[in-house]
TORLUMRO-355911 format. One record per residue (C-alpha): residue in three letters; x, y, z. Coordinates in steps of 0.02 Angstrom, whole numbers, plus 50000, padded with zeros to 5 digits. Example, Ala and Ser with C-alpha at 12.3 -4.5 7.8 and 13.67 -1.06 7.14 Angstrom:
BEGIN
ALA506154977550390/SER506844994750357/
//
This chain:
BEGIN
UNK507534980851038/UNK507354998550963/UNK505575006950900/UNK505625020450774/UNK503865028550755/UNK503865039050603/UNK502785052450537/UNK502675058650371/UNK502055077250377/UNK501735090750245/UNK501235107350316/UNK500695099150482/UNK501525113450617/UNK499905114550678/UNK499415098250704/UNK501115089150725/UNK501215093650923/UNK499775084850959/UNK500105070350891/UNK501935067450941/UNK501655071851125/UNK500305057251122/UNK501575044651064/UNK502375032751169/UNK504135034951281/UNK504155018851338/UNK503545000351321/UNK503964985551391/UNK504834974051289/UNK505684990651182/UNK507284996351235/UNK507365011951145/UNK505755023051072/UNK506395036750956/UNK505325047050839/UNK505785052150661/UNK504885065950540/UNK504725064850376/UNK504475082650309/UNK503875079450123/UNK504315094950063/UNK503335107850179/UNK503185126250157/UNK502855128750333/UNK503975127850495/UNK503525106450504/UNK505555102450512/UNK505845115150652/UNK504115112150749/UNK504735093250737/UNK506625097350840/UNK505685109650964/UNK504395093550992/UNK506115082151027/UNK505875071850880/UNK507525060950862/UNK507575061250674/UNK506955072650539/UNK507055066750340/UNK506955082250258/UNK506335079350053/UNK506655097449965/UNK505045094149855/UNK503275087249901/UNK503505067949821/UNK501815063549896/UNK501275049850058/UNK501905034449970/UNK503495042849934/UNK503785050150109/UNK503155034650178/UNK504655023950077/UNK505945037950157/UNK505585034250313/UNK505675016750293/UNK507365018250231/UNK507855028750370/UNK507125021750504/UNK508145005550433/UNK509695014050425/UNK509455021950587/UNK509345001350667/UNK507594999350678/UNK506984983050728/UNK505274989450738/UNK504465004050639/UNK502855009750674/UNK501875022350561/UNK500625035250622/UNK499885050950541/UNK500565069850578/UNK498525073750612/UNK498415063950772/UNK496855054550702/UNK497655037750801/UNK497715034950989/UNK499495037851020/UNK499485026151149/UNK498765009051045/UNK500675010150963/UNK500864996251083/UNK499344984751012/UNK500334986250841/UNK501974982350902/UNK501374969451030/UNK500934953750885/UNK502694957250828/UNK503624955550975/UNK502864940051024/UNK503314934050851/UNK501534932750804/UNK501774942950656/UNK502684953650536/UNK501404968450503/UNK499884973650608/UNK498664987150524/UNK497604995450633/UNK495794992350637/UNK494735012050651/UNK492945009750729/UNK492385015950558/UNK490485016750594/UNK490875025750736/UNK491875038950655/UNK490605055250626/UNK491455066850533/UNK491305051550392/UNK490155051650298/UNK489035037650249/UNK489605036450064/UNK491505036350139/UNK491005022650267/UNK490285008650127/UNK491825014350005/UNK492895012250134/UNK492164994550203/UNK492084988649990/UNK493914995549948/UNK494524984850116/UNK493474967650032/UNK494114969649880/UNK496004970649963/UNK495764955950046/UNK495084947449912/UNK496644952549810/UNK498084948449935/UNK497324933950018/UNK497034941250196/UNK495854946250314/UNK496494965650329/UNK494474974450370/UNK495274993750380/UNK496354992950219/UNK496625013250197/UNK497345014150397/UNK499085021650398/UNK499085018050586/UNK500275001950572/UNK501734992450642/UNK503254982150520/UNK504734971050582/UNK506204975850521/UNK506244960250376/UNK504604965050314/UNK505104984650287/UNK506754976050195/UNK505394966750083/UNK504284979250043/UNK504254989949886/UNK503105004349835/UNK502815007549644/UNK501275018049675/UNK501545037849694/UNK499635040449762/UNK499945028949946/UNK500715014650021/UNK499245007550113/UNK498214996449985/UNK499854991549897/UNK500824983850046/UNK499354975350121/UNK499254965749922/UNK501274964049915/UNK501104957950103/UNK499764943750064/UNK500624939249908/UNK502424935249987/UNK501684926750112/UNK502144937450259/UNK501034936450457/UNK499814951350445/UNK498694954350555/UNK497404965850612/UNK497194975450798/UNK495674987150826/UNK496205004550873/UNK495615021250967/UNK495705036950820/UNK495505055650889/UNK494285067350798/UNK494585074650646/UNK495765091150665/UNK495555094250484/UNK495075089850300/UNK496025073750220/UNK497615081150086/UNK497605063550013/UNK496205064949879/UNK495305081749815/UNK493655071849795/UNK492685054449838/UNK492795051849651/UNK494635054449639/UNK494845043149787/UNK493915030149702/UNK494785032749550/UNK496685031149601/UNK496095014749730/UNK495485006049578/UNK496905008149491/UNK497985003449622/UNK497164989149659/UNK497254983949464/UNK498944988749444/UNK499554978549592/UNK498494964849562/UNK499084963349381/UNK500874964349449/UNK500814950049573/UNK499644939249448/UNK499834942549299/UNK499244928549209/UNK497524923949292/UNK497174943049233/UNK497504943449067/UNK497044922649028/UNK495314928849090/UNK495294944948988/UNK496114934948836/UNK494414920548867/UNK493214933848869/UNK493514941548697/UNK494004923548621/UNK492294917948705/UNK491324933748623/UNK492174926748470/UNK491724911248468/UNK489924915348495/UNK489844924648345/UNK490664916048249/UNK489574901448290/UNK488084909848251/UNK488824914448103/UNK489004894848048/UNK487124890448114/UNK486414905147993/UNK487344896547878/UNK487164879147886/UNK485344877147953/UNK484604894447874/UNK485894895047704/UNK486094911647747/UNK487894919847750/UNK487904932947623/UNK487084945647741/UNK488294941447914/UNK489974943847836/UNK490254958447960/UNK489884945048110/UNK491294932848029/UNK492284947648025/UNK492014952548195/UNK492064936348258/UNK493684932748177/UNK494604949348252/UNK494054943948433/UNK494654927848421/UNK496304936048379/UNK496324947248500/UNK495924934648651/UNK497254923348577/UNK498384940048586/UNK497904943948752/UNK498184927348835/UNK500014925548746/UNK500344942048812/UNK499754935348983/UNK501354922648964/UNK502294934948921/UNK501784945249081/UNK501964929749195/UNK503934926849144/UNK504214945949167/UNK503184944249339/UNK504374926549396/UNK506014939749349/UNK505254952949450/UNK505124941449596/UNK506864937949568/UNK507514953049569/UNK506594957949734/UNK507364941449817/UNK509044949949753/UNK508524967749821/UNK507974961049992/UNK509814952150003/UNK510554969249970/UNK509654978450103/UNK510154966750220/UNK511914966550164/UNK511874985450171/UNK510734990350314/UNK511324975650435/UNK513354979950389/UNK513245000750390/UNK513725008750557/UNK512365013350670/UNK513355025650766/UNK513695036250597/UNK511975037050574/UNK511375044650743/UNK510955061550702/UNK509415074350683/UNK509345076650510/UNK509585064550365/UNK509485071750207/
//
């Protein structure tokens, strides 16, 4: 049984240190524990800070691609690399280095196939109270979306078998951590959720400039992904509201004219009611259309996940053991 913890890092030689030499060098039930960098890009000394901290495996990206980017790297690496366990953790040592083994726990015993860590949120000063509700009404509306009971969506402190990494796919170039929690929930994979120790905060979050940004790009996230998986629900309800606003009018329309013998002066309403009618009809054909390209996406995921196996499971391991993968 081999555990790869990776670390995506972008200018984190300060920080880095800290959190590798909390990490784990041994667990019972693991066989082998290496550790693998991914350096997205940094303009500081994160690649060569990483090798003089013993880290097994650095993936260096020339050019900052951003977390969910870096994040997908080391997925693929850590797969290629033989992986039957991957475990992701931040470069700021924010998570207890030693609760690794509460994520990877659930999986050995076959209990499940990811394991988010839970944060003690409300215990977390240096965040403040407007981060705390965002964060506990970006986590409902997750679960509401994928179907699961995740309560610290946003945590990058989490654990994947090696089936669910082959399954997963990232779209999103803002993060991983909403997105694979809805993909998780919607292919019906075990996730689960262990509470966790964090660290205090060494230093400002890189991942959003603002709370309104962050808001911004979770929404659309969410939407996007949401669309993606159910596509049809989404735009048959969009497609009923403006037939429905239709309909309304237009019905008011026939009462003024029936009971009141007045429809010289509500032309416009026909009008109007006519064009939203039309454009709910519109929207809910487009909402089949959506759903057939959403059943061939699935399709071609069940086609991508055979691949991966077929490649990562056949490739030679031995090749593959060395410190830097570009």
């Amino acid at each position: 049984m081999k555990l790869i913890i990776q670390v995506p890092c972008y200018n984190e030689e300060n920080t880095l240190p800290a959190a590798i030499e909390a990490l784990p060098g041994e667990m019972s039930g693991v066989d082998f524990i290496e550790y693998l960098v991914i350096d997205d890009g940094s303009q500081d000394k994160t690649a060569e800070v990483a090798r003089r901290c013993g880290v097994h495996h650095v993936v260096n990206l020339s050019k900052n691609q951003g977390l969910a980017a870096g994040f997908m790297a080391g997925l693929d690496a850590c797969l290629q690399l033989g992986a039957d366990i991957i475990v992701n953790t931040d470069a700021d040592n924010q998570y207890c280095g030693a609760d690794v083994e509460k994520l990877v726990r659930p999986i050995l015993e076959g209990r499940a196939d990811i394991v988010v860590g839970e944060r003690p949120i409300d215990d977390i000063e240096q965040f403040s109270w407007l981060k705390k509700k965002l964060q506990r009404l970006g986590s409902w509306v997750v679960r509401v979306a994928s179907h699961t009971n995740i309560p610290d969506a946003p945590s990058g402190f989490r654990a994947f078998s090696r089936e669910a990494a082959m399954k997963l796919n990232v779209v999103s170039g803002y993060t991983y951590t909403l997105e694979t929690i809805i993909q998780a929930g919607r292919k019906n994979m075990a996730i689960i959720s262990v509470p966790v120790r964090t660290n205090p905060v060494s230093r400002e979050s890189r991942l959003f400039r603002s709370m309104g940004q962050y808001i911004k790009q979770s929404i659309f996230t969410i939407l996007r992904i949401f669309v993606m998986y159910n596509p049809l629900s989404f735009f048959l309800f969009l497609g009923l509201c403006f037939f429905g606003a239709g309909f309304l009018i237009g019905l008011r329309f026939l009462v003024l004219m029936f009971a009141y013998n007045d429809s010289t002066g509500h032309v416009q309403s026909l009008l109007l009611a006519v064009a939203l009618i039309l454009i709910g009809v519109q929207t809910m054909i487009l909402g089949l259309q959506a759903d057939l390209i959403s059943a061939n996406r699935k399709i071609m995921e069940d086609v991508q996940y055979c691949v991966r196996r077929l490649f990562y499971d056949k490739k030679d391991r031995s090749a593959l053991e060395k410190d830097t993968l570009q």
